[in-house]
N, CA, C, O and CB atoms as a CASP TS submission, in Angstrom:
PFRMAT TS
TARGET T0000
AUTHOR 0000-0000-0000
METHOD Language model
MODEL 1
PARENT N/A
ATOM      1  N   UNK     1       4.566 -18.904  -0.250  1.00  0.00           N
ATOM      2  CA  UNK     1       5.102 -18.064   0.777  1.00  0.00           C
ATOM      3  C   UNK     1       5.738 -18.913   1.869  1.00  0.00           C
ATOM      4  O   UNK     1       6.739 -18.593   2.510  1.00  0.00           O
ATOM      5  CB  UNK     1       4.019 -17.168   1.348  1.00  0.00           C
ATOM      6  N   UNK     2       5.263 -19.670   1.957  1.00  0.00           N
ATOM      7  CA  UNK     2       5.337 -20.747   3.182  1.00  0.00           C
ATOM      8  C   UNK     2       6.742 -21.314   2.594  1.00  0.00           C
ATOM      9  O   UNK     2       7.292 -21.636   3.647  1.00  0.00           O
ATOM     10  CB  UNK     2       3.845 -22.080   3.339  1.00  0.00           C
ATOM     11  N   UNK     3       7.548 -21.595   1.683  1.00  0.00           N
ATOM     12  CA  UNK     3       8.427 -22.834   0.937  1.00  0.00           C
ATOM     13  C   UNK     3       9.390 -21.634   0.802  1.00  0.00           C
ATOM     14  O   UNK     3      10.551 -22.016   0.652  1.00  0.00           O
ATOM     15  CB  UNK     3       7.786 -23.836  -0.724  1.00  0.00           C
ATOM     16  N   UNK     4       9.190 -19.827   0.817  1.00  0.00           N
ATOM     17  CA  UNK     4      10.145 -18.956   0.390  1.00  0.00           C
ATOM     18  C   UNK     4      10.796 -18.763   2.126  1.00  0.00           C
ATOM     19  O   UNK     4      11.987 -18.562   2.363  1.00  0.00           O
ATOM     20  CB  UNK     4       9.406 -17.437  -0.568  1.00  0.00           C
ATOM     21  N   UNK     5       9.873 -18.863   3.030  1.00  0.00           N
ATOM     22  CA  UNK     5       9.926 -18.399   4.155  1.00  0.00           C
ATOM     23  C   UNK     5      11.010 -19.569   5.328  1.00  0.00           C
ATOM     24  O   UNK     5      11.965 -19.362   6.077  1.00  0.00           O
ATOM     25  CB  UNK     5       8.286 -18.178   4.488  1.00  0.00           C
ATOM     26  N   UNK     6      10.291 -20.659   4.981  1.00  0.00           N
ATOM     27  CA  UNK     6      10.343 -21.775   5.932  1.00  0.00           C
ATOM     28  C   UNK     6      11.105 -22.364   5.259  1.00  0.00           C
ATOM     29  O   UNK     6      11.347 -23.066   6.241  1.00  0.00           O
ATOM     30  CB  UNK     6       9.196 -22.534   6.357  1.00  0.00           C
ATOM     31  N   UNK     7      11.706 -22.751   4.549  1.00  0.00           N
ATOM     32  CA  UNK     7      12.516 -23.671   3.637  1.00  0.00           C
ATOM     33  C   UNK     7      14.012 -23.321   4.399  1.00  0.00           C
ATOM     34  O   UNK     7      14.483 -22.210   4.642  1.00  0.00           O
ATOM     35  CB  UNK     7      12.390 -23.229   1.740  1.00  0.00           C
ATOM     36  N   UNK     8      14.462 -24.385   4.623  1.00  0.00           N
ATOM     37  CA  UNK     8      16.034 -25.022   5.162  1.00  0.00           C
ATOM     38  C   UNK     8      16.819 -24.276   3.454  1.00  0.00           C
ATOM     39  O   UNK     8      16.357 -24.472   2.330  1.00  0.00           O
ATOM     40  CB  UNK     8      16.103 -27.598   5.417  1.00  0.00           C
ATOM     41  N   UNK     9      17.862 -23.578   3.745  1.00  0.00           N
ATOM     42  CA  UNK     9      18.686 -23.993   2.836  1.00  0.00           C
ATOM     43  C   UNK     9      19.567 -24.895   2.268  1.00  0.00           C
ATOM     44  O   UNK     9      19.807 -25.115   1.081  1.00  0.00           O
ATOM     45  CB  UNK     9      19.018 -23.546   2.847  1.00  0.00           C
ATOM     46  N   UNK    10      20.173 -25.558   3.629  1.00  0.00           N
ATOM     47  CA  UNK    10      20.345 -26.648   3.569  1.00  0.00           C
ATOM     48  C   UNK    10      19.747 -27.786   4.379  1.00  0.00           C
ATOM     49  O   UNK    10      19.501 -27.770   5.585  1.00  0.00           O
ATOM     50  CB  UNK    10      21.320 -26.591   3.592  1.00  0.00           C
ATOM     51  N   UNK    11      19.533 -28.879   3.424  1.00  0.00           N
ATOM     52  CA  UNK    11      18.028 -30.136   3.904  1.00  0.00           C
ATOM     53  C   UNK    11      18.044 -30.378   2.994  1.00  0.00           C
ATOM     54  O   UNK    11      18.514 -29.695   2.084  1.00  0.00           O
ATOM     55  CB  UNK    11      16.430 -29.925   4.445  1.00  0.00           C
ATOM     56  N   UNK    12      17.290 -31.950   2.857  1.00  0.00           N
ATOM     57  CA  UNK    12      16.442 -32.326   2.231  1.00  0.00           C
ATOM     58  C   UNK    12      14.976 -31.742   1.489  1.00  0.00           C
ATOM     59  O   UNK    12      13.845 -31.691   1.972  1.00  0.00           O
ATOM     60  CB  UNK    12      16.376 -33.024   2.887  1.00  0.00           C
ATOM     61  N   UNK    13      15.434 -31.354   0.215  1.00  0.00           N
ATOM     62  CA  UNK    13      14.001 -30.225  -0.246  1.00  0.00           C
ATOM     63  C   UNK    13      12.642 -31.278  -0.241  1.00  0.00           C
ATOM     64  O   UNK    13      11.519 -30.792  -0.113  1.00  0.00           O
ATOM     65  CB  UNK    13      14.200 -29.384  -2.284  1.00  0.00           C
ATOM     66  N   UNK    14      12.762 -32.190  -0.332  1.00  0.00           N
ATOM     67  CA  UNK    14      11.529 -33.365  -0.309  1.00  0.00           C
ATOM     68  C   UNK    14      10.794 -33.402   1.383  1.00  0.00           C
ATOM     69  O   UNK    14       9.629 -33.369   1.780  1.00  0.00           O
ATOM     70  CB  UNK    14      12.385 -35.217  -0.733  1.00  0.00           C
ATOM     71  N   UNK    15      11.977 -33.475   1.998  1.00  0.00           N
ATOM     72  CA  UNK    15      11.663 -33.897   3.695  1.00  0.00           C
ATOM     73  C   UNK    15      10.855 -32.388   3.820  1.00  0.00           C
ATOM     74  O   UNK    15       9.733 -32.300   4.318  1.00  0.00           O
ATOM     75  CB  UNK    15      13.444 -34.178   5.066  1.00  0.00           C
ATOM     76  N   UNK    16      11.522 -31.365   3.352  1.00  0.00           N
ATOM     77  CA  UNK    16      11.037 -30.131   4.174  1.00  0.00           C
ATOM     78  C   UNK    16       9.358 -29.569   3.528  1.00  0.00           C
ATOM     79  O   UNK    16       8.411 -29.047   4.116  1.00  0.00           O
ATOM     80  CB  UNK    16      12.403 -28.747   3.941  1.00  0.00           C
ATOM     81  N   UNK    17       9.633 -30.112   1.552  1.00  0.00           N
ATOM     82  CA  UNK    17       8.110 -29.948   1.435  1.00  0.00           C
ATOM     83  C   UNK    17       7.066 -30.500   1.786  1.00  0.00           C
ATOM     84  O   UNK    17       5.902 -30.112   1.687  1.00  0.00           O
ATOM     85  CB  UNK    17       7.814 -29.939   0.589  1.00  0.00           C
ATOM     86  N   UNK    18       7.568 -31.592   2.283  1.00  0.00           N
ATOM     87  CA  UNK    18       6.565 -32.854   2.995  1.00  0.00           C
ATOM     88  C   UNK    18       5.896 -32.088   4.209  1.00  0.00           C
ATOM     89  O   UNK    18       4.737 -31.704   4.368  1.00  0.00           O
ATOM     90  CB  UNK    18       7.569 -34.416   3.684  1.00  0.00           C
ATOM     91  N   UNK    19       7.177 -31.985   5.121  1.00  0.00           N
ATOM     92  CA  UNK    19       6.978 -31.553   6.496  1.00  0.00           C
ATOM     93  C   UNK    19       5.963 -30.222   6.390  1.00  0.00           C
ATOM     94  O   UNK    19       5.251 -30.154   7.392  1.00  0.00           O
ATOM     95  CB  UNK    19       8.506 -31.202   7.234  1.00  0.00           C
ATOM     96  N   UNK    20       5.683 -28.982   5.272  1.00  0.00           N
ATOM     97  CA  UNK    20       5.394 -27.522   5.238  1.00  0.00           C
ATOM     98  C   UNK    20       3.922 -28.593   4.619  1.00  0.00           C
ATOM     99  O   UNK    20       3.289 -28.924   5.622  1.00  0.00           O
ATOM    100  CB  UNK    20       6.574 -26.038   4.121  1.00  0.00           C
ATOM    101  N   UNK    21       3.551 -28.921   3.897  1.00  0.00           N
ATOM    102  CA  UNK    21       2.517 -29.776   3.047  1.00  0.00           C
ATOM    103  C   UNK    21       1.629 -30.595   4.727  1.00  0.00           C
ATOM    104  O   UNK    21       0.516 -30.470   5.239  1.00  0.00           O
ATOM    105  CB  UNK    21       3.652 -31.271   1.606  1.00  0.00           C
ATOM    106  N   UNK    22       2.504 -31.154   4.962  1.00  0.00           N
ATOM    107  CA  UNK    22       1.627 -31.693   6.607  1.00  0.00           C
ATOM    108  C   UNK    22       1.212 -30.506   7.455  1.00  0.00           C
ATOM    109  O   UNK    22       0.007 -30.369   7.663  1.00  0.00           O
ATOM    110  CB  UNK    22       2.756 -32.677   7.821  1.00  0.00           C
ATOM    111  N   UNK    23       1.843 -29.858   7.838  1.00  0.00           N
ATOM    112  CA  UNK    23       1.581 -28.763   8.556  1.00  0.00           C
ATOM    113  C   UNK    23       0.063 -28.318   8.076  1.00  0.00           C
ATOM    114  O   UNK    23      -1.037 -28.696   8.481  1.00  0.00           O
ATOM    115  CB  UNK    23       2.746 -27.673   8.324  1.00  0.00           C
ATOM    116  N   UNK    24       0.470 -27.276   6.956  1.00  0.00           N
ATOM    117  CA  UNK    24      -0.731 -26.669   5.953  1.00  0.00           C
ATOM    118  C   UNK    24      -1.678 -27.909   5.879  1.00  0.00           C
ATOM    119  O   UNK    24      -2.739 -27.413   6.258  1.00  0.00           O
ATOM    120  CB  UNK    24      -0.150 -26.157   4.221  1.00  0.00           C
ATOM    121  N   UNK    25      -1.865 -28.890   5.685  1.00  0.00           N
ATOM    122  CA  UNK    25      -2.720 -29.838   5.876  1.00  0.00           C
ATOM    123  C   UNK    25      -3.729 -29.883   7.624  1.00  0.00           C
ATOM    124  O   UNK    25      -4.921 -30.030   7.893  1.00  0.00           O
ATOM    125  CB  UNK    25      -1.700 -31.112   5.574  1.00  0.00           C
ATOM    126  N   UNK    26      -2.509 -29.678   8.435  1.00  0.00           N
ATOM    127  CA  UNK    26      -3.354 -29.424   9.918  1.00  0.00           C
ATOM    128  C   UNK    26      -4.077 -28.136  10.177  1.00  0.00           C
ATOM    129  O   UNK    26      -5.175 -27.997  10.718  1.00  0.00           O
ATOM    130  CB  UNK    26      -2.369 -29.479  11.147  1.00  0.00           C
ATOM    131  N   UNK    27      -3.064 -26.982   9.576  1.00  0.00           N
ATOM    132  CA  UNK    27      -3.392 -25.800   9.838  1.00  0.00           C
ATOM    133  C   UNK    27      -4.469 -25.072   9.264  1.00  0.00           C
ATOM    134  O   UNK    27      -5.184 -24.247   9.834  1.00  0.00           O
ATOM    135  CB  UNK    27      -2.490 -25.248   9.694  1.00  0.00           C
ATOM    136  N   UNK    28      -4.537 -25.599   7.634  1.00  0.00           N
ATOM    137  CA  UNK    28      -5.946 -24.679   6.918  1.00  0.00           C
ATOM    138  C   UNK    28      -6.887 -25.151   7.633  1.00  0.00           C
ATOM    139  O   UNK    28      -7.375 -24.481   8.543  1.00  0.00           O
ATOM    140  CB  UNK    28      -6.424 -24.881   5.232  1.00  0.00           C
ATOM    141  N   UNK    29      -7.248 -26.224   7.381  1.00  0.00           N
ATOM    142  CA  UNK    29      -8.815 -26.552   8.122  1.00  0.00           C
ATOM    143  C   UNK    29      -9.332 -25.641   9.223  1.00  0.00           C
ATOM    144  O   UNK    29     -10.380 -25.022   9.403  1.00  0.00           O
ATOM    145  CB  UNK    29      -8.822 -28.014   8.879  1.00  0.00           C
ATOM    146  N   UNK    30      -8.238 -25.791   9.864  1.00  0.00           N
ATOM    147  CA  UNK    30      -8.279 -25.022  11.293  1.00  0.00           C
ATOM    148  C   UNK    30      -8.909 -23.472  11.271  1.00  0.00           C
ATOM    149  O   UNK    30      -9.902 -22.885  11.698  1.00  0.00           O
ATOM    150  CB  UNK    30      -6.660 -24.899  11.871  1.00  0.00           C
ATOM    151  N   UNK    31      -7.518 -23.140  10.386  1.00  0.00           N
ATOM    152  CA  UNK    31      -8.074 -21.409  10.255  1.00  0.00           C
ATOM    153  C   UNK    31      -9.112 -21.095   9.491  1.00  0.00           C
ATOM    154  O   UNK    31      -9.737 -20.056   9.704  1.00  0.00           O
ATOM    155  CB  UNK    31      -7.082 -20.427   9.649  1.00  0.00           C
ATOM    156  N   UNK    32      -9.545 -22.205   8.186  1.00  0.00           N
ATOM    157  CA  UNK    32     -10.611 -22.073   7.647  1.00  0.00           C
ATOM    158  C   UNK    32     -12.145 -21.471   8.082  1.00  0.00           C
ATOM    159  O   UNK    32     -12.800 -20.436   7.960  1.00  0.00           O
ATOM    160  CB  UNK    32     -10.610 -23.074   7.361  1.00  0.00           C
ATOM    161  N   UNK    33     -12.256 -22.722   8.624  1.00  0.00           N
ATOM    162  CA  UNK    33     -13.547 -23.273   9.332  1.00  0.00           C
ATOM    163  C   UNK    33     -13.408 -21.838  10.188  1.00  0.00           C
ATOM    164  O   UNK    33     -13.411 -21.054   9.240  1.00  0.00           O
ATOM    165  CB  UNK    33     -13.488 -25.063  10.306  1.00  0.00           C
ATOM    166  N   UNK    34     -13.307 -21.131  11.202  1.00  0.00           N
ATOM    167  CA  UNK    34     -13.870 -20.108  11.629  1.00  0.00           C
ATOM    168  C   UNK    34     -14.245 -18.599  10.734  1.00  0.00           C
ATOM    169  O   UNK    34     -15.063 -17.753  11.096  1.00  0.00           O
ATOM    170  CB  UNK    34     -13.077 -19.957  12.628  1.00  0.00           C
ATOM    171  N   UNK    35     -13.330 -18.558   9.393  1.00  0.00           N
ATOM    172  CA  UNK    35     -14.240 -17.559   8.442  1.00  0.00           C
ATOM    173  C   UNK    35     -14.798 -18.041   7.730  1.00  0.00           C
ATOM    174  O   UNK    35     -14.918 -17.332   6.731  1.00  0.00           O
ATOM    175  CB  UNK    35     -13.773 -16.664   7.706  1.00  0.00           C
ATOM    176  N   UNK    36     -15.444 -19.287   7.626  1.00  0.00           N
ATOM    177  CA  UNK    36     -16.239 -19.908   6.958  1.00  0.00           C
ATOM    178  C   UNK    36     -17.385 -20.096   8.066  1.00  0.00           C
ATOM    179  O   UNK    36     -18.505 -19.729   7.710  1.00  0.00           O
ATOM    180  CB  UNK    36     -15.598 -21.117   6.307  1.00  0.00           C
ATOM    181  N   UNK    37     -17.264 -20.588   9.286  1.00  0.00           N
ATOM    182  CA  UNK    37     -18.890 -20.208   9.948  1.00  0.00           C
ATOM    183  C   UNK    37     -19.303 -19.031  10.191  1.00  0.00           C
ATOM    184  O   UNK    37     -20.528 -19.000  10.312  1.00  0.00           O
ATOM    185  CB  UNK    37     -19.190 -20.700  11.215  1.00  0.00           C
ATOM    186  N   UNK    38     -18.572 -17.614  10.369  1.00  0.00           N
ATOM    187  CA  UNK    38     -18.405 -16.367  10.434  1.00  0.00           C
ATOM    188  C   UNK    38     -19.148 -16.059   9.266  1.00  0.00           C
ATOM    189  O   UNK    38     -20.253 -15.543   9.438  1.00  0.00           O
ATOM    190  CB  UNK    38     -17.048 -15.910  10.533  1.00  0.00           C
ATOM    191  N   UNK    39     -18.818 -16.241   8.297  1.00  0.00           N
ATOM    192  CA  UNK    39     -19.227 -16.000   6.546  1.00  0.00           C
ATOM    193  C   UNK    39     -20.710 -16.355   6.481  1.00  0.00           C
ATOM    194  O   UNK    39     -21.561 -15.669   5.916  1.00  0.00           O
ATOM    195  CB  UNK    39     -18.286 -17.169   5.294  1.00  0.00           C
ATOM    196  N   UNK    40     -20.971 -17.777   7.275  1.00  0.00           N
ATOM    197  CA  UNK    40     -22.652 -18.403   7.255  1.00  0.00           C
ATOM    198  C   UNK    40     -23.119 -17.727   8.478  1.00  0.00           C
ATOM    199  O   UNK    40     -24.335 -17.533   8.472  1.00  0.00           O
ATOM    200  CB  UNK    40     -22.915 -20.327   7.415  1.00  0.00           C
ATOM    201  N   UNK    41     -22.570 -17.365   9.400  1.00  0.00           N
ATOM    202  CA  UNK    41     -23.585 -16.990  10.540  1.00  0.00           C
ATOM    203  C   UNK    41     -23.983 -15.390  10.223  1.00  0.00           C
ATOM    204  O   UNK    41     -24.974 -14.894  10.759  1.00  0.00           O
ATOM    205  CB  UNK    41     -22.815 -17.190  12.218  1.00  0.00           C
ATOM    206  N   UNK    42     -22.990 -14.499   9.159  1.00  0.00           N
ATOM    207  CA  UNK    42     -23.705 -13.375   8.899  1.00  0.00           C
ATOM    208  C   UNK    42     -24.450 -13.084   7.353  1.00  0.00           C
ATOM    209  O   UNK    42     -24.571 -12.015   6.755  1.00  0.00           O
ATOM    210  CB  UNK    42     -22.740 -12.361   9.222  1.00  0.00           C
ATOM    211  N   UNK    43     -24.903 -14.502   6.950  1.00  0.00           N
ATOM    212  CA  UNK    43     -25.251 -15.183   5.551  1.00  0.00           C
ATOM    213  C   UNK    43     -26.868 -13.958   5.394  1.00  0.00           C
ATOM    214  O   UNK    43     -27.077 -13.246   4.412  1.00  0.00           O
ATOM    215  CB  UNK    43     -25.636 -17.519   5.730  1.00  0.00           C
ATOM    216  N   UNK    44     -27.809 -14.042   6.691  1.00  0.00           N
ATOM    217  CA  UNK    44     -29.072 -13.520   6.890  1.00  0.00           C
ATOM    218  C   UNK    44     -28.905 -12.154   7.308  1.00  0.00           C
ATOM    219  O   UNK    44     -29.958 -11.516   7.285  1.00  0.00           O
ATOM    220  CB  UNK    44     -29.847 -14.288   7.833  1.00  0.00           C
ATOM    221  N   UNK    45     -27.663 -11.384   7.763  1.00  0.00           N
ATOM    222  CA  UNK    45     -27.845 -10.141   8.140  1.00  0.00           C
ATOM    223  C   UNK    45     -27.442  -9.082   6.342  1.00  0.00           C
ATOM    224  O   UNK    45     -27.585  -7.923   5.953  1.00  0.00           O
ATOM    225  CB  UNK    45     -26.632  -9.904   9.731  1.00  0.00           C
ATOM    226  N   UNK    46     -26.953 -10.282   5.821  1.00  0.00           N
ATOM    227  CA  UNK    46     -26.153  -9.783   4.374  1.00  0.00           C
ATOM    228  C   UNK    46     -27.322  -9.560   3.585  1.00  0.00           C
ATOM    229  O   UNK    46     -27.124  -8.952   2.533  1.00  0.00           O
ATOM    230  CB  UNK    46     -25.025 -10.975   3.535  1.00  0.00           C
ATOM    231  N   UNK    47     -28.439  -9.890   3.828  1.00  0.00           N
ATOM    232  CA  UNK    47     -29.705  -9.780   2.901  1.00  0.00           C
ATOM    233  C   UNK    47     -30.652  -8.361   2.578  1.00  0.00           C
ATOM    234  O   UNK    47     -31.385  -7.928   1.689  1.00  0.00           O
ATOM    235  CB  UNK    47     -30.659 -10.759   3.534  1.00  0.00           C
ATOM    236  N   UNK    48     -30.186  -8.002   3.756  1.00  0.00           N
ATOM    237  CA  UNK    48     -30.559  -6.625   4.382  1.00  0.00           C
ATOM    238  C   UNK    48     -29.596  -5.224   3.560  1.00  0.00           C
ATOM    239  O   UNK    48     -28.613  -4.839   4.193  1.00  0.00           O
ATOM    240  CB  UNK    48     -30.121  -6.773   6.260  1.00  0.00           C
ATOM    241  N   UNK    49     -29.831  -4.679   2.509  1.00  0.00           N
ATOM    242  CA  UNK    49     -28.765  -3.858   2.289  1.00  0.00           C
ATOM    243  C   UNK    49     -28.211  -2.924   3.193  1.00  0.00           C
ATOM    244  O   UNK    49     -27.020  -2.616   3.166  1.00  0.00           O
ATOM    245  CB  UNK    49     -29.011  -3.265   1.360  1.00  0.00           C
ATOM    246  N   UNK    50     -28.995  -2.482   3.957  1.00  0.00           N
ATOM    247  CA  UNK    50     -28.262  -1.369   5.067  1.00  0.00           C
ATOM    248  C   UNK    50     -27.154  -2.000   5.627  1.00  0.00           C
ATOM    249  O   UNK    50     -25.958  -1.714   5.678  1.00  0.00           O
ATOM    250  CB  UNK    50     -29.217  -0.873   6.384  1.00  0.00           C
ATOM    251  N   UNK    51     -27.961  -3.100   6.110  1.00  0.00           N
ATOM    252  CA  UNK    51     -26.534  -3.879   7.027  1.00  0.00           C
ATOM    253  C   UNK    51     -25.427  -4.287   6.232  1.00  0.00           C
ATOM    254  O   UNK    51     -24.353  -3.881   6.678  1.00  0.00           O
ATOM    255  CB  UNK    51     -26.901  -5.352   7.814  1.00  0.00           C
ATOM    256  N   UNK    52     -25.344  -5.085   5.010  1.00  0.00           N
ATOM    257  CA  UNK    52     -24.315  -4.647   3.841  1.00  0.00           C
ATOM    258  C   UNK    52     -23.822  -3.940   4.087  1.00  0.00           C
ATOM    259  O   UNK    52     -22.768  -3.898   4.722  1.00  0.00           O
ATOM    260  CB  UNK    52     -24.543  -4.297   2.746  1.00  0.00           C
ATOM    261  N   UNK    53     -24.430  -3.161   3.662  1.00  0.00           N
ATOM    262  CA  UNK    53     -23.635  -1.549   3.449  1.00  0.00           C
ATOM    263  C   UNK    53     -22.661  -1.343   4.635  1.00  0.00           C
ATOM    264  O   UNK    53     -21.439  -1.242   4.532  1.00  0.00           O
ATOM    265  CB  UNK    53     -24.850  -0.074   3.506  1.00  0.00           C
ATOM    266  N   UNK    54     -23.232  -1.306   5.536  1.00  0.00           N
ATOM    267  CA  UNK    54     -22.829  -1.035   7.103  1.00  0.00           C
ATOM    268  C   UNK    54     -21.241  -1.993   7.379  1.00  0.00           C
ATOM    269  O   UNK    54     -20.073  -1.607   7.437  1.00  0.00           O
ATOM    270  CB  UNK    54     -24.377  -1.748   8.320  1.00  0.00           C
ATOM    271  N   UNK    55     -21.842  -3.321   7.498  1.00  0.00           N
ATOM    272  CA  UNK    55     -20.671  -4.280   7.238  1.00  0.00           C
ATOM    273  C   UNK    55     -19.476  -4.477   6.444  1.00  0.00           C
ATOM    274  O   UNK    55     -18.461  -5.110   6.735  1.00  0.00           O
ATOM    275  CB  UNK    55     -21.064  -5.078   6.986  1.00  0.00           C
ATOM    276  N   UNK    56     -19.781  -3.786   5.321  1.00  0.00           N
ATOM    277  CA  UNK    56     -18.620  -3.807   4.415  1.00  0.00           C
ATOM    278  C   UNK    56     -18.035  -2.485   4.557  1.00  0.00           C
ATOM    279  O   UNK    56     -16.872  -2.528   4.156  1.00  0.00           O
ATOM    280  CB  UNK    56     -18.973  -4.129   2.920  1.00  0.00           C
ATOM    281  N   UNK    57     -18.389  -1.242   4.994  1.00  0.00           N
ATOM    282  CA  UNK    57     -17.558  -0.179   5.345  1.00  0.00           C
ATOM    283  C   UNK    57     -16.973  -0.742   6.792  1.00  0.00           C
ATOM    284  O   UNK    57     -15.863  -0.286   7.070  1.00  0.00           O
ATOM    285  CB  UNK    57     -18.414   1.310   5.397  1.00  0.00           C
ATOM    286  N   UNK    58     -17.383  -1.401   7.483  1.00  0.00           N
ATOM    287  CA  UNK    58     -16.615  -1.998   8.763  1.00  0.00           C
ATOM    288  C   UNK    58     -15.277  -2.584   8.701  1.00  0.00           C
ATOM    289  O   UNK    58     -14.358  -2.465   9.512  1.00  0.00           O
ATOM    290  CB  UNK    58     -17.360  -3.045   9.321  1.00  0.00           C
ATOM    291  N   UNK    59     -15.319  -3.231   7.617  1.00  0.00           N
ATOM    292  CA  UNK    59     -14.980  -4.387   6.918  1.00  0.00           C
ATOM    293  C   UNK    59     -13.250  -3.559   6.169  1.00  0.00           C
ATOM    294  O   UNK    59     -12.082  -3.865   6.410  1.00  0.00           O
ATOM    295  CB  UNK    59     -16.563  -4.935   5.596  1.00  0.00           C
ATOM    296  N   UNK    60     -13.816  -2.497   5.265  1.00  0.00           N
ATOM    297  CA  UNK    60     -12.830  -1.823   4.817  1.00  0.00           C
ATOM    298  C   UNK    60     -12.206  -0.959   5.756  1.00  0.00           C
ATOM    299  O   UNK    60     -11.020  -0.674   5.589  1.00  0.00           O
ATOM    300  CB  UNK    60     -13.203  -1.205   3.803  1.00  0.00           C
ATOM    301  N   UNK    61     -12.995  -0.391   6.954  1.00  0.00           N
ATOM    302  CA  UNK    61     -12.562   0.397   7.746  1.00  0.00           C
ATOM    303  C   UNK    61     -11.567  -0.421   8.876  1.00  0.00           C
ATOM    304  O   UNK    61     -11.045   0.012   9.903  1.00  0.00           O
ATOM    305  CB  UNK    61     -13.752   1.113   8.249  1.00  0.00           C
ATOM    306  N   UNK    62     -11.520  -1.818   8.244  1.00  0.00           N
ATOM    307  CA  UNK    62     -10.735  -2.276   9.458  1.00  0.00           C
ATOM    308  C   UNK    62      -9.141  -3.081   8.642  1.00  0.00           C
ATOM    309  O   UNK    62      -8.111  -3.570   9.106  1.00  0.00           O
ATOM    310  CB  UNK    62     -11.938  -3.602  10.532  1.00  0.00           C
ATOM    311  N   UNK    63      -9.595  -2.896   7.466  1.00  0.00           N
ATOM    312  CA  UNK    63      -8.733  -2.840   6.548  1.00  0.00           C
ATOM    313  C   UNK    63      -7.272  -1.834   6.342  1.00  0.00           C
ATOM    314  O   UNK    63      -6.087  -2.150   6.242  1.00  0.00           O
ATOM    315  CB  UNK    63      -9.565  -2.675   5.679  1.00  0.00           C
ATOM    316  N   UNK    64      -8.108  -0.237   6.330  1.00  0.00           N
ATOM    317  CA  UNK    64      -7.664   0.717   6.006  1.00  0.00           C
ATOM    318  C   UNK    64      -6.502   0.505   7.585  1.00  0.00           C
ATOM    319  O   UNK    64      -5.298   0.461   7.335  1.00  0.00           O
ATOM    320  CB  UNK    64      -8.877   2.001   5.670  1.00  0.00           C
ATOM    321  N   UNK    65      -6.944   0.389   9.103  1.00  0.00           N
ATOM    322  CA  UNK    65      -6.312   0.275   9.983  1.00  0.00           C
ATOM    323  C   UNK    65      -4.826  -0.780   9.907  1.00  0.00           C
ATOM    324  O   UNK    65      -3.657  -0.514  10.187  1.00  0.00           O
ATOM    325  CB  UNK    65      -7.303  -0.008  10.814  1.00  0.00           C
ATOM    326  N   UNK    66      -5.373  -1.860   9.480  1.00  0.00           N
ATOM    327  CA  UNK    66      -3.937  -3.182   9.225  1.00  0.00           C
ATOM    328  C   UNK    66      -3.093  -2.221   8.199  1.00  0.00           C
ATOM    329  O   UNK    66      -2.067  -1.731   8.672  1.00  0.00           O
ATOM    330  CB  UNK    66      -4.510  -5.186   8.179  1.00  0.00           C
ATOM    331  N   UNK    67      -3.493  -1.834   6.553  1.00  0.00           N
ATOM    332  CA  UNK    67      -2.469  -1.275   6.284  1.00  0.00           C
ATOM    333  C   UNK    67      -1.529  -0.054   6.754  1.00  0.00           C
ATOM    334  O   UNK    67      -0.313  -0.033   6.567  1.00  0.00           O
ATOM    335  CB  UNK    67      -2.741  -1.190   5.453  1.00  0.00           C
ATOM    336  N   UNK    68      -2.353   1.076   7.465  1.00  0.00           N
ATOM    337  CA  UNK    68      -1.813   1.932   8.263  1.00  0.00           C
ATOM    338  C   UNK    68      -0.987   1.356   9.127  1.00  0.00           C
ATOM    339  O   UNK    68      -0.039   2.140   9.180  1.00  0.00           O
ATOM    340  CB  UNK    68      -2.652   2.617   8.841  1.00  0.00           C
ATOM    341  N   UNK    69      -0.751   0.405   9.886  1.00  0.00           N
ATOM    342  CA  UNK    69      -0.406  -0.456  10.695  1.00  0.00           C
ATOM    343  C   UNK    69       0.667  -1.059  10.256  1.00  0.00           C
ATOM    344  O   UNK    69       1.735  -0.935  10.856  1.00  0.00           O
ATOM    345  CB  UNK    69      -1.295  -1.214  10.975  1.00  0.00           C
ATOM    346  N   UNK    70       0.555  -1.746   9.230  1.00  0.00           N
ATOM    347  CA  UNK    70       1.810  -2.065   8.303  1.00  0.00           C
ATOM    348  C   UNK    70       2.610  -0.979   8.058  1.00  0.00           C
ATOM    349  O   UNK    70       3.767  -1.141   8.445  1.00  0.00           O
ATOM    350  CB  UNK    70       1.459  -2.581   6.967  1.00  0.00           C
ATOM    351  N   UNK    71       2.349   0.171   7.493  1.00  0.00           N
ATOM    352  CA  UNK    71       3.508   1.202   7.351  1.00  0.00           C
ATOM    353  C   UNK    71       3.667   1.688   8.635  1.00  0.00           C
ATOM    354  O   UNK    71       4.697   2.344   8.789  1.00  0.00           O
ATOM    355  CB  UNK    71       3.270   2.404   6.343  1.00  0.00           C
ATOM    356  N   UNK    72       3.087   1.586   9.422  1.00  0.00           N
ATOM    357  CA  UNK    72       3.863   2.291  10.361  1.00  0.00           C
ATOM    358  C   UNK    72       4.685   1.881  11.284  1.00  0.00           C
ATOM    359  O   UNK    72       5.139   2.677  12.106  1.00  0.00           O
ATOM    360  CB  UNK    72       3.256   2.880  10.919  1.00  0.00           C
ATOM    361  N   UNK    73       5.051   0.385  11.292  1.00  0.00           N
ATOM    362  CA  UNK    73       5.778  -0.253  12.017  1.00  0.00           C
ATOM    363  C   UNK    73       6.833  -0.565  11.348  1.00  0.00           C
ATOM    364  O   UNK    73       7.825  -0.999  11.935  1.00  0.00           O
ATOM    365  CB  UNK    73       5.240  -1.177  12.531  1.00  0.00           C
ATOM    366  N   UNK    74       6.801  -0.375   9.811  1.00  0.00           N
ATOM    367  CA  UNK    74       8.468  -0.193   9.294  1.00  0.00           C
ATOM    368  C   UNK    74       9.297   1.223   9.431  1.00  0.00           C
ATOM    369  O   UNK    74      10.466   1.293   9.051  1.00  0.00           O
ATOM    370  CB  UNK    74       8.526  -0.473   7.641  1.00  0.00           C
TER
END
């Protein structure tokens, strides 16, 4: 997505995959690491089925909002 989006048409295709490859190199970690401690810090409430339960209708219910959201801004 990143190489369909960001890509020079005209450039150097080497310089620019380099440059999108460094980036994504700074940037995942980054965005990673907070749904990955997010993921472990609700590791003990996930054990609990209610709260499951509870969490993952949250989860979809906040879902269902972004795609509503998406159509409705085209």
């Amino acid at each position: 997505m990143a190489a369909s989006s960001f890509l020079p048409k005209d450039g150097s295709l080497i310089l620019s995959v380099l440059f999108i490859s460094f980036v994504a190199l700074i940037i995942c970690p980054i965005s990673i690491s907070p749904w990955a401690a997010f993921g472990s810090a609700i590791k003990n409430l996930v054990k609990n089925d209610k709260i499951k339960v509870l969490i993952e209708y949250f989860l979809a219910f906040l879902l269902l909002i972004t795609a509503i959201l998406i159509v409705l801004d085209k």
